[in-house]
C-alpha positions as CSV (number, residue, x, y, z in Angstrom):
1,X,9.1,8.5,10.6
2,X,5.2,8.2,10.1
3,X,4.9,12.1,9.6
4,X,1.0,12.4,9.1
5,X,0.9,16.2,9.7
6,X,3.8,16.9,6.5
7,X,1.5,14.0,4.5
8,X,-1.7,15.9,4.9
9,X,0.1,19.1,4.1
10,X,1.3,18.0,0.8
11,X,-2.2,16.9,-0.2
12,X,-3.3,20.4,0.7
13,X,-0.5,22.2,-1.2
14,X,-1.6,20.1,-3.9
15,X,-4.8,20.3,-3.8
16,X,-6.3,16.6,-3.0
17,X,-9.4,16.6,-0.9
18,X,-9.6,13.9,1.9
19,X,-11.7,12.4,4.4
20,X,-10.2,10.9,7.1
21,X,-11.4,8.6,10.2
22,X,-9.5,8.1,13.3
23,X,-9.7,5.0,15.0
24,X,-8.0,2.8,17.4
25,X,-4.5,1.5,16.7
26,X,-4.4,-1.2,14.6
27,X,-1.5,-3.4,13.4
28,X,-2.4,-5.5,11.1
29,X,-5.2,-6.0,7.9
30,X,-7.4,-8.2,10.1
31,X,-7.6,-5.5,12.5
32,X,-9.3,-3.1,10.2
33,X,-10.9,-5.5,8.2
34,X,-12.5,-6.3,12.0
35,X,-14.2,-3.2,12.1
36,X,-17.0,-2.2,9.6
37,X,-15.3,-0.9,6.6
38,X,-18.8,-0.8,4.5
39,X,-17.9,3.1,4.8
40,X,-15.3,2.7,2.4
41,X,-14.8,1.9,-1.6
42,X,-11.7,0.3,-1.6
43,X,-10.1,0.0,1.8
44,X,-6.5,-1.4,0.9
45,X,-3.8,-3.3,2.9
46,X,-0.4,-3.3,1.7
47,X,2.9,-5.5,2.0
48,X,6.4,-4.7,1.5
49,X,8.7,-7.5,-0.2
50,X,12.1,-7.8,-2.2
51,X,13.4,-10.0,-4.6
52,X,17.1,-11.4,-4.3
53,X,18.6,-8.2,-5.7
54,X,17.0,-6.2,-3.0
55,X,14.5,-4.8,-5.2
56,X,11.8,-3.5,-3.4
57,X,7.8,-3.7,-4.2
58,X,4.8,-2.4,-2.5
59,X,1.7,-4.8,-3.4
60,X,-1.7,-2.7,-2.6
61,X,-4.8,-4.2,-2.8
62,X,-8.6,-4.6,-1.4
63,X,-8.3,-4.8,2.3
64,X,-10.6,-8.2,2.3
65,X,-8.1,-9.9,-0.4
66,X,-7.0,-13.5,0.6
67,X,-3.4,-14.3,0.7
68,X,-1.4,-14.2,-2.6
69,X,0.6,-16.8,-3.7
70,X,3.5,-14.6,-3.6
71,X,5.9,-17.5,-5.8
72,X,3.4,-17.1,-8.6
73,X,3.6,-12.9,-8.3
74,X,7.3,-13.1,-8.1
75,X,7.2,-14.9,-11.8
76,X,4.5,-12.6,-12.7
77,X,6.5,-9.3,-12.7
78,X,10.0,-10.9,-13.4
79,X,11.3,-10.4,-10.3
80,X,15.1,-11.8,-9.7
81,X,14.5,-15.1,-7.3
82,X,11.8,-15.0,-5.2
83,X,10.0,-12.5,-2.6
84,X,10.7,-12.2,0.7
85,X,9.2,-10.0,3.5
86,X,10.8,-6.7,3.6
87,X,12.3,-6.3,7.2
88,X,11.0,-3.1,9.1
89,X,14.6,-1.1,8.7
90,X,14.5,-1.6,5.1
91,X,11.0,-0.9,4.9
92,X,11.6,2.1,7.2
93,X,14.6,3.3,5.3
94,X,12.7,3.5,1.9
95,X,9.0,4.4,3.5
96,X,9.7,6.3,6.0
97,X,6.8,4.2,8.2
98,X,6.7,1.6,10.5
99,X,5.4,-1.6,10.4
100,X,1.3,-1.7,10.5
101,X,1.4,1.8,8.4
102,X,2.3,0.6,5.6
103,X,0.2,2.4,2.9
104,X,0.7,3.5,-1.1
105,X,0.6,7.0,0.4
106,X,3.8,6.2,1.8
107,X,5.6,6.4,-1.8
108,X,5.9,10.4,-1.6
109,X,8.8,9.3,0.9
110,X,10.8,7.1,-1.4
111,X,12.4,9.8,-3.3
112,X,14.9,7.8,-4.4
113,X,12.2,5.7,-6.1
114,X,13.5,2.3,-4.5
115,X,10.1,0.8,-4.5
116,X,8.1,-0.1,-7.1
117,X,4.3,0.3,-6.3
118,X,2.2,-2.8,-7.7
119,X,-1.6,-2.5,-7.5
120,X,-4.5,-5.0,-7.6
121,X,-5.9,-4.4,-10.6
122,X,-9.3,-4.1,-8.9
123,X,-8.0,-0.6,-8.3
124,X,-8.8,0.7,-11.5
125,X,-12.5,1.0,-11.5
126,X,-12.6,2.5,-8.3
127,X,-13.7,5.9,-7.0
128,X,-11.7,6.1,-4.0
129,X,-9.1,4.5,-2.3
130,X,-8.8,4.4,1.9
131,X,-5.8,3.8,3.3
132,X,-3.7,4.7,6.4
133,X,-2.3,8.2,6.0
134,X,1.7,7.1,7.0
135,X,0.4,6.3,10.6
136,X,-2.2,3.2,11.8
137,X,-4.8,5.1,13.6
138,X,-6.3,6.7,10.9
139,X,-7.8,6.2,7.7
140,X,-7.4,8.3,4.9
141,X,-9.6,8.3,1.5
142,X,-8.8,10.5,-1.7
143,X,-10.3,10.0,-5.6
144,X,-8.4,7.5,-7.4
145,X,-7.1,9.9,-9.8
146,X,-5.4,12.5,-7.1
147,X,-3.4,8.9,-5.4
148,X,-1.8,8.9,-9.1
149,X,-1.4,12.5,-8.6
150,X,-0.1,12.0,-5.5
151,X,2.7,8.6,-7.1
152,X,3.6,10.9,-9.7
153,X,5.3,13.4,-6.9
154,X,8.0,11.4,-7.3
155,X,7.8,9.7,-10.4
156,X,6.0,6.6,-9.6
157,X,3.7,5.1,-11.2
158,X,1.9,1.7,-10.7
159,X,2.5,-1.6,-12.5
160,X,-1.7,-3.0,-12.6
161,X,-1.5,-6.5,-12.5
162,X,-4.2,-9.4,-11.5
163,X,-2.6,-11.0,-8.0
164,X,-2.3,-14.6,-7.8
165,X,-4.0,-16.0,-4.6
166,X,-2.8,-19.3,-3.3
167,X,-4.9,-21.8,-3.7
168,X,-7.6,-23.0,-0.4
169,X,-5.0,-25.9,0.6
170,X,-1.9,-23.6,0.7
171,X,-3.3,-20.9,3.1
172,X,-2.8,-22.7,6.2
């Protein structure tokens, strides 16, 4: 579980360039967002939910993104039923990471493909992308185009979508 030595040695054998920043633990977005993360393009924060069919997706977007209206996404990518929060064995099962290391990078574990990566489509202009390397005391950036290099490892590619946000009233 969380095996950030194997995760930086596939992005050697494959040739990614990274720069990475260690940093105190932290467990959830707030915690990062807490610190000063002008340093990085697009620092992401991720969340793991399922549908009623167990149907796992991974929702990656800008770290500093206000809650989604996760109803409205549900409906937006034709998900059966609605989501619910992925509990930390399934997540763990499919990720191979725990809770609070939760991270797109994490897909070259699912080799099974179980999870379907959906990304803010902010994403796509970006540079960069920083995000924890399969452990929450680090942060890890790499070009945009070497994390689809990366999804395609095991055949996973993104679904870009706009993220509904819930509404000022509903975030309480």
């Amino acid at each position: 579980m969380n095996d950030w030595r194997a995760f930086f040695g596939l992005l050697t054998s494959l040739g990614i360039a990274s720069d990475t920043v260690e940093h105190e633990e932290v467990h959830t977005a707030q915690g990062l967002a807490d610190r000063d993360v002008s340093r990085w393009e697009f620092p992401v924060k991720n969340i793991v939910v399922e549908d009623k069919a167990k149907q796992l997706y991974l929702v990656t977007m800008h770290l500093l993104t206000p809650p989604l209206d996760l109803k409205a996404l549900a409906k937006q990518l034709g998900a059966n039923g609605r989501f619910s929060f992925a509990s930390p064995e399934t997540m763990g099962a499919a990720l191979k990471v725990l809770p609070g290391s939760v991270t797109p990078f994490a897909l070259v574990n699912d080799t099974e493909r179980r999870v379907l990566p959906i990304f803010d489509d902010r994403m796509r202009v970006a540079r960069t992308v920083s995000a924890h390397p399969l452990v929450n005391t680090m942060t890890t950036t790499i070009a945009m185009d070497d994390l689809m290099r990366l999804l395609r490892v095991n055949g996973h590619e993104p679904r870009w979508c706009e993220l509904p946000l819930k509404a000022p009233s509903e975030e309480s």
